[in-house]
MITORGU-623847 format. One record per residue: x, y, z of N, C-alpha, C, O in turn; residue in one letter; residue number from 0. Coordinates in Angstrom, 1 decimal. Example, Ala and Ser with C-alpha at 12.3 -4.5 7.8 and 13.67 -1.06 7.14 Angstrom:
residues 2
NODE    n.c1    n.c2    n.c3   ca.c1   ca.c2   ca.c3    c.c1    c.c2    c.c3    o.c1    o.c2    o.c3  r    k
NODE    13.2    -5.7     7.8    12.3    -4.5     7.8    13.2    -3.3     7.8    14.2    -3.3     8.5  a    0
NODE    12.8    -2.2     7.1    13.7    -1.1     7.1    12.9     0.0     7.9    13.4     1.1     8.0  s    1
END
This chain:
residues 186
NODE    n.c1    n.c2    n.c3   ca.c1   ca.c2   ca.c3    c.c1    c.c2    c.c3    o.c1    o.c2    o.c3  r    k
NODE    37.5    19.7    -5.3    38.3    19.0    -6.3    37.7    17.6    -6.6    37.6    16.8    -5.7  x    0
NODE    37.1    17.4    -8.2    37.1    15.9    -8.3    37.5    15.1    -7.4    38.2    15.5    -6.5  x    1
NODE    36.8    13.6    -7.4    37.6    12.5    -6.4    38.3    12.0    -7.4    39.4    11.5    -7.2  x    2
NODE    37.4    12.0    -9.2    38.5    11.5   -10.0    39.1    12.3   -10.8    38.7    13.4   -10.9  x    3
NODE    40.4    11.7   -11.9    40.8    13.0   -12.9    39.8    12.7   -13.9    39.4    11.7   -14.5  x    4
NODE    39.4    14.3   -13.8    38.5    14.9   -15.1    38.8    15.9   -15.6    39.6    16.3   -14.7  x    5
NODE    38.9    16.9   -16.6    39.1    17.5   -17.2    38.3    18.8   -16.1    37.1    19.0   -16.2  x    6
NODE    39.0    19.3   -15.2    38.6    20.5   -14.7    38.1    21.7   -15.0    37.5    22.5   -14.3  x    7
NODE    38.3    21.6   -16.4    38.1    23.0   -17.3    36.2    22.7   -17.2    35.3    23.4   -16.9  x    8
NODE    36.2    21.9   -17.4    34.4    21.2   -17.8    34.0    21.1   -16.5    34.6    20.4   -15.6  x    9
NODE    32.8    22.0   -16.2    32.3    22.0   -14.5    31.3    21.0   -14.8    30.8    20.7   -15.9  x   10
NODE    31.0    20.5   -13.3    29.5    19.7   -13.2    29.9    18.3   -13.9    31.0    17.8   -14.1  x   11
NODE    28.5    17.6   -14.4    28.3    16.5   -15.2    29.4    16.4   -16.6    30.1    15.5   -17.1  x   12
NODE    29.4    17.5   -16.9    30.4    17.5   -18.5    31.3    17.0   -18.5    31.6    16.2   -19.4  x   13
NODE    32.1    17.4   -17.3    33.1    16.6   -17.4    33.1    15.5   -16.9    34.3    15.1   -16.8  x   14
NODE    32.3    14.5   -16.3    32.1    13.3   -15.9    31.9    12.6   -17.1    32.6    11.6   -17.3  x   15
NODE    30.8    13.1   -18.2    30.2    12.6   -19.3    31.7    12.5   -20.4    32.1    11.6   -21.2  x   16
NODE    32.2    13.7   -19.9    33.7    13.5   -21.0    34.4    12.3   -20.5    34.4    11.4   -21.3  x   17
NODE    35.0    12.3   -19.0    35.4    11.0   -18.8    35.3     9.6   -19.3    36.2     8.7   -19.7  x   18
NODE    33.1     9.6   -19.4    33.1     8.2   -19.8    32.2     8.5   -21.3    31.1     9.0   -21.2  x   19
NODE    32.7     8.2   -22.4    31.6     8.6   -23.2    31.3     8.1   -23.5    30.6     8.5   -24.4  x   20
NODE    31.2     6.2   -23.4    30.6     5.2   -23.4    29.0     5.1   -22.4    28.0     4.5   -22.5  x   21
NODE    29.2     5.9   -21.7    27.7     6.0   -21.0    26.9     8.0   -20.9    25.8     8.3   -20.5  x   22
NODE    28.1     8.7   -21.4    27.6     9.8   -22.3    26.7    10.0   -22.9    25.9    10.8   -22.7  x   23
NODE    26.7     9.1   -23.9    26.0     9.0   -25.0    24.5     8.3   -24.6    23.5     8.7   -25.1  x   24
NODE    24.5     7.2   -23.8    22.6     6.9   -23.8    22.5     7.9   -22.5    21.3     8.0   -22.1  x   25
NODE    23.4     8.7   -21.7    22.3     9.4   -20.9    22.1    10.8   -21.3    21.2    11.5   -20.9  x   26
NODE    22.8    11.0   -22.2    22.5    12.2   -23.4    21.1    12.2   -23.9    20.2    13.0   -24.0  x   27
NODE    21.2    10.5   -24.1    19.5    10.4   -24.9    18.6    10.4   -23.7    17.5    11.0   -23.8  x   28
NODE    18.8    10.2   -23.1    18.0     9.9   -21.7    17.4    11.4   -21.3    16.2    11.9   -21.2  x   29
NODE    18.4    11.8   -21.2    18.4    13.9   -21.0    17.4    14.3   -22.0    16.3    14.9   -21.7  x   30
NODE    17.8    14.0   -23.3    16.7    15.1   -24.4    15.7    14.2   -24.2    14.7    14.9   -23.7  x   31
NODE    15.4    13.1   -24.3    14.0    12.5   -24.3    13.1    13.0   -23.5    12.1    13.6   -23.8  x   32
NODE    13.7    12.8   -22.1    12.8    14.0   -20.5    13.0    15.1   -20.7    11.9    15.6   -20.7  x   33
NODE    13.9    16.1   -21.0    13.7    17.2   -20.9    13.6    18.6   -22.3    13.6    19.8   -22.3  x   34
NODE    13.5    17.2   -23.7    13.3    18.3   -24.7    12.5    18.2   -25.4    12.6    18.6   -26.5  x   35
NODE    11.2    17.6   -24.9    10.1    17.3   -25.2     8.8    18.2   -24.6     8.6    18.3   -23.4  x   36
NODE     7.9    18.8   -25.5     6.4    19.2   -25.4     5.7    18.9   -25.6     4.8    19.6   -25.8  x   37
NODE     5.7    17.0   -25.6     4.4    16.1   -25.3     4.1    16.2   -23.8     4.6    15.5   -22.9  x   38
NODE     3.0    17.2   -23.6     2.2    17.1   -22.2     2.9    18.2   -21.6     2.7    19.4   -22.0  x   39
NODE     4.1    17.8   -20.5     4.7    19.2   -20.2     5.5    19.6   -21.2     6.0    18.9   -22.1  x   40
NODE     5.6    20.9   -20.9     6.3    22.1   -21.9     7.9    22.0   -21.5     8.2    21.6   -20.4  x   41
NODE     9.0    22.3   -22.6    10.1    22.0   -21.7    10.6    22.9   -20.5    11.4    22.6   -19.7  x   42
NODE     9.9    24.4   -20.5    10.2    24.8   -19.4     9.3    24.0   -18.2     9.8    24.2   -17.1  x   43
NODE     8.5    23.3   -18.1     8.1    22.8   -16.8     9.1    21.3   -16.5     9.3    20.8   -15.4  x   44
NODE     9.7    20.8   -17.7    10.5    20.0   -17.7    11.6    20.4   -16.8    12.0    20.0   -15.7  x   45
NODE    12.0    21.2   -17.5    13.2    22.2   -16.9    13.0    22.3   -14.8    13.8    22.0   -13.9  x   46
NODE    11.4    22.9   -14.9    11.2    23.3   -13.2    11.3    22.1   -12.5    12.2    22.0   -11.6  x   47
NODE    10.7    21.4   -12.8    10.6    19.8   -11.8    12.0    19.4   -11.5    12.3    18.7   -10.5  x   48
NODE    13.2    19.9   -13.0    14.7    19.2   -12.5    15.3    19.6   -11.6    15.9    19.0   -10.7  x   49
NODE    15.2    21.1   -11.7    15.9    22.2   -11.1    15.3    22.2    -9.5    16.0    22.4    -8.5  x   50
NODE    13.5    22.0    -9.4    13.2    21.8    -8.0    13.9    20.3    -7.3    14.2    20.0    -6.1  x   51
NODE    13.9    19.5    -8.4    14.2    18.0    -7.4    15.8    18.4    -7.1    16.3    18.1    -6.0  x   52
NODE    16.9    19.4    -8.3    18.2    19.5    -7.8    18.3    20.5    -6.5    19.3    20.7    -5.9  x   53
NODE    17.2    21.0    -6.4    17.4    22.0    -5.4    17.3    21.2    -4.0    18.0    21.3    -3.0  x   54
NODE    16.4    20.7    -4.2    15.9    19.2    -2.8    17.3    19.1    -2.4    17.8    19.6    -1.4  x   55
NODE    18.0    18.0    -3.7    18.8    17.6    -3.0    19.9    17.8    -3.1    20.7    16.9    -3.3  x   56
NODE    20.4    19.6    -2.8    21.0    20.5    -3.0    22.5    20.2    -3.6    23.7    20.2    -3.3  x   57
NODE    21.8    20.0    -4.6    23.0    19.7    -5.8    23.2    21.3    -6.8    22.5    21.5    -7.8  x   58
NODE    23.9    22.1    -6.4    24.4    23.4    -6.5    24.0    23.5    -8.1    23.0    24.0    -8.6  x   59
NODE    25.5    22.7    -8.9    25.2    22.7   -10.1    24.5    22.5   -10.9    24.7    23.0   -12.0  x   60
NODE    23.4    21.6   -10.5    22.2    21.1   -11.7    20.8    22.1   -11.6    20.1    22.5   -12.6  x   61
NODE    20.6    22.4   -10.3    19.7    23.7    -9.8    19.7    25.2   -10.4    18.9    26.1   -10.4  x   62
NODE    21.2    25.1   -10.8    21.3    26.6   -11.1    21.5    26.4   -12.7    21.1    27.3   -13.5  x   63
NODE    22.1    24.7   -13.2    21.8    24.8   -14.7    20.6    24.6   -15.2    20.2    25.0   -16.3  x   64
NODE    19.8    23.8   -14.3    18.2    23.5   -15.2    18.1    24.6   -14.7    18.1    25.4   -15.6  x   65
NODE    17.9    25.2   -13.7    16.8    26.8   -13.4    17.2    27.8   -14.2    16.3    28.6   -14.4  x   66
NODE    18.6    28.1   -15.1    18.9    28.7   -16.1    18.3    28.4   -17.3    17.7    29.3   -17.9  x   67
NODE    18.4    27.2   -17.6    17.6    26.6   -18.5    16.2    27.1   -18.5    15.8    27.9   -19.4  x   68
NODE    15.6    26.7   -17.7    14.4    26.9   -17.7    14.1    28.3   -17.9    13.3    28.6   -18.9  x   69
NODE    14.7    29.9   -16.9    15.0    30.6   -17.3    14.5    31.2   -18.9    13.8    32.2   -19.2  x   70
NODE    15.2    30.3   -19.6    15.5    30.6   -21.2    14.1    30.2   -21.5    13.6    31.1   -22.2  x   71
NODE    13.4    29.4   -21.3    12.0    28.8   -21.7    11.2    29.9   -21.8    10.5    30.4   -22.7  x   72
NODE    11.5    30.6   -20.0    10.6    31.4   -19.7    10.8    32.8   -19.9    10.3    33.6   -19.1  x   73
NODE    11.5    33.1   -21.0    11.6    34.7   -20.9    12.5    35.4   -20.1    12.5    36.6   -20.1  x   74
NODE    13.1    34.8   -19.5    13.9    35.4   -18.5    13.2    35.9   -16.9    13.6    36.8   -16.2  x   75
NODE    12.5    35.1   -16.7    11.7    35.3   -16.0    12.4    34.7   -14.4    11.6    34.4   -13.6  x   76
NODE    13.5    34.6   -14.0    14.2    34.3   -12.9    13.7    34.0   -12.0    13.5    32.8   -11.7  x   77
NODE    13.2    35.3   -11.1    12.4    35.4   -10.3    11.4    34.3    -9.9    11.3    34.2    -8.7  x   78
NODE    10.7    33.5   -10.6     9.8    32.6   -10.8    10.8    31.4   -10.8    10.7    30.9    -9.7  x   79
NODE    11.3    31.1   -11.2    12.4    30.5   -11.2    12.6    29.8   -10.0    12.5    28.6    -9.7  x   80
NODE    13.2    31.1    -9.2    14.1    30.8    -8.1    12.9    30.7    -7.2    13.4    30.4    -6.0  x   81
NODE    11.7    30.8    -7.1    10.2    30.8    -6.7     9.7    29.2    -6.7     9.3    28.6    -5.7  x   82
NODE     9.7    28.9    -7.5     9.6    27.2    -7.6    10.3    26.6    -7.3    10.0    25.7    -6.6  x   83
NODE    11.8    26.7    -7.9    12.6    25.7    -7.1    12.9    26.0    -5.3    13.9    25.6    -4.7  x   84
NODE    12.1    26.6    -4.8    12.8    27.4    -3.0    11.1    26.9    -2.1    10.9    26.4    -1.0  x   85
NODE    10.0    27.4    -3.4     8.5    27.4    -3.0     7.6    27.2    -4.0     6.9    28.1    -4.4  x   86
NODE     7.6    26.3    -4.3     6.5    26.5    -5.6     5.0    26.2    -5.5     4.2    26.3    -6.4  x   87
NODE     4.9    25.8    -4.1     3.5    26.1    -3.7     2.7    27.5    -3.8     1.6    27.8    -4.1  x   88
NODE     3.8    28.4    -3.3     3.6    30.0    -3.5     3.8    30.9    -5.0     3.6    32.0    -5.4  x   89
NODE     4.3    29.7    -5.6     4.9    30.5    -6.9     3.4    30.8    -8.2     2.5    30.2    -8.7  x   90
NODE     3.8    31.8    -8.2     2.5    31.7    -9.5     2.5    30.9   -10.7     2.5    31.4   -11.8  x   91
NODE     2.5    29.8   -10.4     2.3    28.4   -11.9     0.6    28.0   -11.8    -0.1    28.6   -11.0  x   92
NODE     0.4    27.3   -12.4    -0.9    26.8   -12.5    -1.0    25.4   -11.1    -0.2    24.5   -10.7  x   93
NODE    -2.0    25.6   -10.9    -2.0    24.1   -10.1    -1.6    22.8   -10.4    -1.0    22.0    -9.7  x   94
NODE    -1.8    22.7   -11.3    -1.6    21.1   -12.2     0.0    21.1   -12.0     0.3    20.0   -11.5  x   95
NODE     0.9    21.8   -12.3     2.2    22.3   -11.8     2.5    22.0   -10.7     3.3    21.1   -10.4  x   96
NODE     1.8    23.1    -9.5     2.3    22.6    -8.3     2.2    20.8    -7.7     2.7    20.2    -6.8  x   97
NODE     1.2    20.5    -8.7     0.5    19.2    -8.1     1.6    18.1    -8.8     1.8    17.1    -8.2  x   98
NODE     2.3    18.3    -9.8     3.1    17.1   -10.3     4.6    18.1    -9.7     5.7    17.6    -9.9  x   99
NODE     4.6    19.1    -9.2     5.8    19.0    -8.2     5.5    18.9    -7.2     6.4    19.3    -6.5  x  100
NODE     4.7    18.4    -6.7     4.3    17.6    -4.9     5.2    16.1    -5.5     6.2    15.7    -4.9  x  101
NODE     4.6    15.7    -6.3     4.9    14.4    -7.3     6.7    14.3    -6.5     7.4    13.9    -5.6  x  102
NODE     6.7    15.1    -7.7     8.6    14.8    -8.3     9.1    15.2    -6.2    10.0    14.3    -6.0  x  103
NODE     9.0    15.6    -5.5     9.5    16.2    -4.4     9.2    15.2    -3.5    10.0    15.0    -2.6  x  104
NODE     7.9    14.4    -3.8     8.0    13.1    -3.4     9.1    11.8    -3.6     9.6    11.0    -2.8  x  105
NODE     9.1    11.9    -4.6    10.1    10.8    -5.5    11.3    11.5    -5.1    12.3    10.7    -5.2  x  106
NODE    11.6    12.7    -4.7    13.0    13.0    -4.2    13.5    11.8    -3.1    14.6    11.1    -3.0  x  107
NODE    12.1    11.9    -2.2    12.4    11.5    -0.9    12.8    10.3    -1.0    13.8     9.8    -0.4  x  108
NODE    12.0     9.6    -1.9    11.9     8.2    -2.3    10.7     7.7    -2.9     9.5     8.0    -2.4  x  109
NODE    11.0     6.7    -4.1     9.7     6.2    -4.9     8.5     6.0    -4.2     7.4     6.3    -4.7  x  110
NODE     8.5     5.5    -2.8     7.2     5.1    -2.2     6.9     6.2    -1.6     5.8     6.1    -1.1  x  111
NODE     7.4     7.4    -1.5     6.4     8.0    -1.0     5.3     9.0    -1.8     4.5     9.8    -1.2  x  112
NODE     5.3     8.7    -3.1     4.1     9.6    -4.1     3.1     8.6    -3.1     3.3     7.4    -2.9  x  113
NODE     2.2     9.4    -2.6     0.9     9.1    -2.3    -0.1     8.4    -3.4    -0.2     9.2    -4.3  x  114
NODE    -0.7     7.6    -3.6    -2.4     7.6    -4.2    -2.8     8.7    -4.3    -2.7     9.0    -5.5  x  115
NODE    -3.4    10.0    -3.4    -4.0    11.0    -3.2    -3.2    11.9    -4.0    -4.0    12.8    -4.4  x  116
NODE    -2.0    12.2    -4.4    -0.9    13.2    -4.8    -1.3    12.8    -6.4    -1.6    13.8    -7.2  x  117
NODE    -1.3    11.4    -6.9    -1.8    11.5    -8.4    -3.2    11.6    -8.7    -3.5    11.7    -9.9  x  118
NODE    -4.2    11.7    -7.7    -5.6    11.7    -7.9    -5.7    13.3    -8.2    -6.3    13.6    -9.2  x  119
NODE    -4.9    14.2    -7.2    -5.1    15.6    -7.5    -4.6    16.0    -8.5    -5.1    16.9    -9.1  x  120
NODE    -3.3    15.4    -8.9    -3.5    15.7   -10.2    -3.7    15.6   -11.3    -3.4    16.5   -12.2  x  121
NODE    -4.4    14.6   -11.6    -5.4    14.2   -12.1    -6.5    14.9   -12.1    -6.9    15.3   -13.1  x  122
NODE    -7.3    15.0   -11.0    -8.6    16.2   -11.0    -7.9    17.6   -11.6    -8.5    18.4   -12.3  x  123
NODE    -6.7    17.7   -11.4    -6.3    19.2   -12.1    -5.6    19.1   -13.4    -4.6    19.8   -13.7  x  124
NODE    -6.2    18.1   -14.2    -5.8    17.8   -15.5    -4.8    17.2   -16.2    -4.6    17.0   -17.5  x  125
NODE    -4.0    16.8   -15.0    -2.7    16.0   -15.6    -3.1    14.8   -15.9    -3.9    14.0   -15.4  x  126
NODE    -2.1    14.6   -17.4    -2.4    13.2   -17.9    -1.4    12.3   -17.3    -0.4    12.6   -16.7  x  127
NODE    -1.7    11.1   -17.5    -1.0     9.4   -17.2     0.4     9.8   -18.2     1.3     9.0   -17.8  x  128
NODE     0.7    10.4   -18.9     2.0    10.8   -20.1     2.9    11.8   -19.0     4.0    11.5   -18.6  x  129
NODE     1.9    13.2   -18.6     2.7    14.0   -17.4     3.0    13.7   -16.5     3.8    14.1   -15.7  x  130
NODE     2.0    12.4   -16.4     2.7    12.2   -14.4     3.8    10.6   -14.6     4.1     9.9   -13.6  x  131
NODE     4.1    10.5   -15.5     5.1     9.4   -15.9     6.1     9.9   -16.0     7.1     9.5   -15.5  x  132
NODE     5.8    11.4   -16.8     7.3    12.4   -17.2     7.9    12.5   -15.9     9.0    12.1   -15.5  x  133
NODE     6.7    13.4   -15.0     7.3    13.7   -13.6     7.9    13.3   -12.8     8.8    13.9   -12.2  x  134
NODE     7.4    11.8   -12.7     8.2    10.9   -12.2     9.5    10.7   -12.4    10.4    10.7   -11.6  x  135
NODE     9.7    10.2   -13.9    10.8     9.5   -14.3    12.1    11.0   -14.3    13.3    10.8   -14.1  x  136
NODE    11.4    12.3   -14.7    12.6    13.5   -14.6    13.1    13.5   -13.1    14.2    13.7   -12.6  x  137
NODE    12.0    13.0   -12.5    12.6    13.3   -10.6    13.5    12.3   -10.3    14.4    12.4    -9.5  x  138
NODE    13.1    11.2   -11.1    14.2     9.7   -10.6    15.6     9.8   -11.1    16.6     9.4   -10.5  x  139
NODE    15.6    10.3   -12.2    16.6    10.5   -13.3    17.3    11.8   -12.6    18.4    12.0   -12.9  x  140
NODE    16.8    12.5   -12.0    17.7    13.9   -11.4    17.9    13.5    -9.9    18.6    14.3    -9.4  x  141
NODE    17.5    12.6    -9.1    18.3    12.0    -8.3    19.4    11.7    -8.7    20.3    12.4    -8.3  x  142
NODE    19.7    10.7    -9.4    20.7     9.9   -10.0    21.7    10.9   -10.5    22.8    10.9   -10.2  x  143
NODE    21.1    11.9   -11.4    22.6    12.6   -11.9    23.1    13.7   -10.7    24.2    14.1   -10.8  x  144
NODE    22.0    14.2    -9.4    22.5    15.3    -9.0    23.7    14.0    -7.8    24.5    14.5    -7.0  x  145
NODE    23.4    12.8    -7.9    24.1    12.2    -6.7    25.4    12.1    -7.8    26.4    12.5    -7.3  x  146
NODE    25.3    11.7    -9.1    26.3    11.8   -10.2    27.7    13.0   -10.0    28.9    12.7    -9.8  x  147
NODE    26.9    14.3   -10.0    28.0    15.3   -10.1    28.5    15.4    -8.1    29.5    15.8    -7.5  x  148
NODE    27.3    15.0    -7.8    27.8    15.6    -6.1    28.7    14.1    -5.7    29.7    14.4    -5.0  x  149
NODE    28.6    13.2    -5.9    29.3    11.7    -5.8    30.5    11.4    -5.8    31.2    10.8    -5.0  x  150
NODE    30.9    12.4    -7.3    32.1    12.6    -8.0    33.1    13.8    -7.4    34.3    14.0    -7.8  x  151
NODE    32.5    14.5    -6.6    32.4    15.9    -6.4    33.3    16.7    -7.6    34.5    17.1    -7.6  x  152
NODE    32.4    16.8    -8.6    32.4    17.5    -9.7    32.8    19.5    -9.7    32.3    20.3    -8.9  x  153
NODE    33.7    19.8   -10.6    33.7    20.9    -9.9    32.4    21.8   -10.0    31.5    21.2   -10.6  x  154
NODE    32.2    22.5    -9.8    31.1    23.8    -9.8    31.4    25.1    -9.4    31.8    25.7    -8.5  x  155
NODE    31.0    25.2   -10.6    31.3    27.4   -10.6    30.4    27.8   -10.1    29.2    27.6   -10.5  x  156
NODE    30.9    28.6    -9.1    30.3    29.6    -7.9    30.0    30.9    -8.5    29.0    31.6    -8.1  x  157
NODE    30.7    31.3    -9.6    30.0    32.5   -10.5    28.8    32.3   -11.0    28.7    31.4   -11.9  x  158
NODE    27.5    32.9   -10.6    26.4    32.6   -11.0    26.5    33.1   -12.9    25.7    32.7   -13.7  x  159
NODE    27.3    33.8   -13.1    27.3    34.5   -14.5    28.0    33.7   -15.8    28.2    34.0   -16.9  x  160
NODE    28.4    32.0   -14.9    29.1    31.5   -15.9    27.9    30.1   -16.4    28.3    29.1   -16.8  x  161
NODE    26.5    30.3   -16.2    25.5    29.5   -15.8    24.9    29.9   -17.2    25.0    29.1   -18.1  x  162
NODE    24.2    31.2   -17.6    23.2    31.5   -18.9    23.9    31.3   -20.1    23.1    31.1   -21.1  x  163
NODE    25.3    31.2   -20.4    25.8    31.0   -21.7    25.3    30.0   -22.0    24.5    29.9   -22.9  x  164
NODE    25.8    28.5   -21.0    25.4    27.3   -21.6    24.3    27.1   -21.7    23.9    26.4   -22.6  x  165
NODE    23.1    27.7   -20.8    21.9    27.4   -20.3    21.3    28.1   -21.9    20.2    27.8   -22.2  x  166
NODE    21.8    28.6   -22.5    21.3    29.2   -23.9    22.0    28.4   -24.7    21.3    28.2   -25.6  x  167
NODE    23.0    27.7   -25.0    23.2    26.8   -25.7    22.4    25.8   -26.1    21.9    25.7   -27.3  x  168
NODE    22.0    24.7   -24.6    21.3    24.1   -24.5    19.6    24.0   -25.2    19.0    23.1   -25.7  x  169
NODE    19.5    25.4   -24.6    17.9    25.4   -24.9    17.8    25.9   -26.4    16.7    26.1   -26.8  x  170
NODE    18.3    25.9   -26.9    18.7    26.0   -28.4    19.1    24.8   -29.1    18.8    24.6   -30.3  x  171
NODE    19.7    24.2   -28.5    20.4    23.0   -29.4    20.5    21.6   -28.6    21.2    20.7   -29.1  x  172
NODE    19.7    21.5   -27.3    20.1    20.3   -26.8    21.1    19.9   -26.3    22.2    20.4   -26.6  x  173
NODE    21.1    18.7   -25.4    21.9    18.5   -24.8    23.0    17.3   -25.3    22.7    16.6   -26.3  x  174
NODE    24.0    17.3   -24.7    24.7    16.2   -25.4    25.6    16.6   -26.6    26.0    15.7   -27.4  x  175
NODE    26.0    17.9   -26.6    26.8    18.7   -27.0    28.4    19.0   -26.8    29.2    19.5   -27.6  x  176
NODE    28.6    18.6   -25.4    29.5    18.3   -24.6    30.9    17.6   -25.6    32.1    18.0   -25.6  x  177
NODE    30.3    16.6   -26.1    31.5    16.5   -27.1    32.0    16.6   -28.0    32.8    15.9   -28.5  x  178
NODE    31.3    17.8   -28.4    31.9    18.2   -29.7    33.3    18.9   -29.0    33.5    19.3   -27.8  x  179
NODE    34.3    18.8   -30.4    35.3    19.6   -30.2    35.7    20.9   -30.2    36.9    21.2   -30.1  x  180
NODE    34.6    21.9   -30.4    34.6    23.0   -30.7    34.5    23.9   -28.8    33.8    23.6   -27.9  x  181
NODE    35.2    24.5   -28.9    35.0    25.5   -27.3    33.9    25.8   -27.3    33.3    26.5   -28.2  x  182
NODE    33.3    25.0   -25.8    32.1    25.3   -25.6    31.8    26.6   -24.2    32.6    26.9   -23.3  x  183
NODE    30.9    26.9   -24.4    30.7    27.9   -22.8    30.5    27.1   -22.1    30.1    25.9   -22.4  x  184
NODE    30.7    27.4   -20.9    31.2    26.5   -19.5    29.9    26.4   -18.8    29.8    25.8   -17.7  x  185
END
């Protein structure tokens, strides 16, 4: 149960964001900027880095909406999915990938611990100064919201089946949708 009154019908962040929509709205922008962009990473790798840093720091709801999300990027490709956000060392991505999720898994722990050595490798494996800024700033920014919905203790649906509607909304139309008045999928 919420700690505060929110609109229960709205699981996760939504209904937090409904609560306040004076700060809705720039972290809306904040959201599409990191994660609906394919300058450098693609938005499904945008997508993996959120869903691995929500998985860290086992924030139920954001893991299973960006990993749906991402999901949608990828064809339906789940399996991989749930492969990166659990192990993505072992996951079949490209290296450059696993190397700016060492990144972001660092920045889970805390800012100081990205190594020197962790951006050099990525760098030898082709990441630019644009990707490993993204990585960062998606890992910092999904601390903050997964502590956001878990803080508030936001509700979260335990039906894994009520996760792909929105997660197809989104990846179609972005985020920040939340308040329109029209019934949204949950």
């Amino acid at each position: 149960m919420p700690y505060i009154k929110v609109d229960e019908n709205l699981p996760g962040i939504r209904a937090l964001l409904a609560f306040s929509p004076e700060t809705a709205e720039p972290l809306g922008v904040l959201t599409n900027l990191l994660l609906r962009s394919n300058d450098g990473l693609s938005m499904a790798e945008r997508e993996l880095i959120a869903a691995h840093v929500s998985y860290l720091n086992d924030c139920f709801y954001c893991h299973q909406s960006h990993g749906e999300i991402a999901v949608c990027y990828l064809n339906g490709d789940r399996q991989l999915v749930e492969q990166v956000k659990k192990d993505y060392s072992n996951a079949p991505v490209p290296d450059k990938l696993k190397s700016l999720l060492a990144i972001a898994a660092s920045v889970q722990q805390g800012g100081k611990n990205v190594m020197p050595q962790q951006v050099e490798q990525a760098r030898a494996l082709g990441a630019t100064d644009k990707e490993i800024h993204d990585t960062v700033l998606i890992a910092a920014a999904f601390c903050m919201f997964n502590r956001y919905v878990d803080g508030l203790a936001a509700t979260t649906p335990p039906d894994l089946a009520t996760y792909p509607p929105r997660a197809s909304q989104v990846a179609e139309h972005g985020y920040g949708n939340h308040v329109f008045a029209a019934s949204q999928p949950v």
